[in-house]
N, C-alpha and C positions, 0 to 999 in steps of 0.2 A: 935693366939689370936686376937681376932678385937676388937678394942678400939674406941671409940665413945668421941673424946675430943671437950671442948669449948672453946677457952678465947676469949676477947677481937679483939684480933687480926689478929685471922683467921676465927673468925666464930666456925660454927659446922662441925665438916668433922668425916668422920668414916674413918679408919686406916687398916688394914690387908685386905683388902678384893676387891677383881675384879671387874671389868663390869658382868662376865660371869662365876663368879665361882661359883653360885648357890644363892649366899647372896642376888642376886639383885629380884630374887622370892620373897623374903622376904620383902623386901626393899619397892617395888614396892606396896604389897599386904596391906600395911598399910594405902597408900597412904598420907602421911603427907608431898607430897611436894619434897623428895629427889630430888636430879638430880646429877648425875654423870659428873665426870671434868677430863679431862686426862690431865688439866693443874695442877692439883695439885699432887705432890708427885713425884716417878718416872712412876709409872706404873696408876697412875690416882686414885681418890677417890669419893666417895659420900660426897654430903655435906648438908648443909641447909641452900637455898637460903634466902639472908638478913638479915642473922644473925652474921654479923662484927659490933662490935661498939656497943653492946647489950647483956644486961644476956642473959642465960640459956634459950631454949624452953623445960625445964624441962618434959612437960609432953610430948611432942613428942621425947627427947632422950631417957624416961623410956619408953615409948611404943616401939621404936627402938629395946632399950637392952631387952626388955621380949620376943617380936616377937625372935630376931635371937637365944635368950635361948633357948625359946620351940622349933626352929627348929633342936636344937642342935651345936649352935655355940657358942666355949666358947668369955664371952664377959666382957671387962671392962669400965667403964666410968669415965673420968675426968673431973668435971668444975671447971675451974677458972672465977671466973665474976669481977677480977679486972681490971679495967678499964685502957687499954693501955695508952691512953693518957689524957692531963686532956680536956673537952670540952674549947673551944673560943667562949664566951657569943657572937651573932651577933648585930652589932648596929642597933638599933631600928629607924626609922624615922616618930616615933609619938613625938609632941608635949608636952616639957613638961619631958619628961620619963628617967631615968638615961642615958646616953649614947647617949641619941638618939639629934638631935636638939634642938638648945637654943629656939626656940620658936617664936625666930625674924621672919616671914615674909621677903624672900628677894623680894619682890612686894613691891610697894606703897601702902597705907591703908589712909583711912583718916587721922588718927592720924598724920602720917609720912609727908602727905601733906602740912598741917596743919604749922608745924614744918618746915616746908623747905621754904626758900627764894622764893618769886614767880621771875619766869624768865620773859623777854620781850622781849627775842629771840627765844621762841618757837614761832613754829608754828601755833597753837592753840591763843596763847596769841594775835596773831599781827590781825587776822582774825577775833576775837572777839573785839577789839580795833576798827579795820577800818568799822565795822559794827555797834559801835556801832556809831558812828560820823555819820551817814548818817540818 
């Protein structure tokens, strides 16, 4: 029996069935993408690349399961599309936006300028001073 499961967590892989045991005619002649892994299982699986972390590609596993029926493979499908983990919102660095940045400007702005004590040990300061005395 080949089985055609999804969850969260693995993705889509199909179950019973070889590189070379005939299923992969089938597989192939759909073209929806499959690709075969000998890192999955013990003797290796077909799966559906980028589909971890993501429902069902419904209508490419019903095309899967009616392909290998007509070919005459008996066939079952499972999905689960509950969500293995829960998502981590990413922090934002717009201006403004929950999570993201208070909004301060860590630059000087006019305003800030403004606001701040003038110095007479910068550099700028002493230059414009002895310039202007001349």
């Amino acid at each position: 029996m080949i089985s055609i499961d999804h969850t969260h967590a693995e993705g889509t892989v199909v179950h019973g069935t070889t590189r070379s045991d005939g299923t992969n005619l089938v597989i192939r002649a759909i073209r929806d993408g499959w690709r075969f892994s000998r890192n999955i299982g013990a003797d290796g699986a077909w799966y559906l690349p980028q589909s971890r972390d993501r429902n069902a590609d419904r209508t490419r596993i019903e095309r899967l399961a009616e392909a290998l029926h007509a070919a005459g493979y008996p066939v079952e499908t499972s999905i689960d599309d509950t969500p293995a983990r829960p998502r981590r919102s990413r922090p934002t660095a717009r201006r403004g936006s929950p999570g993201g940045c208070s909004g301060t400007p860590s630059w000087p702005t006019p305003a800030t300028r403004a606001a701040a004590p003038a110095s007479t040990t910068s550099g700028n300061a002493a230059r414009t001073s002895h310039s202007a005395s001349r």
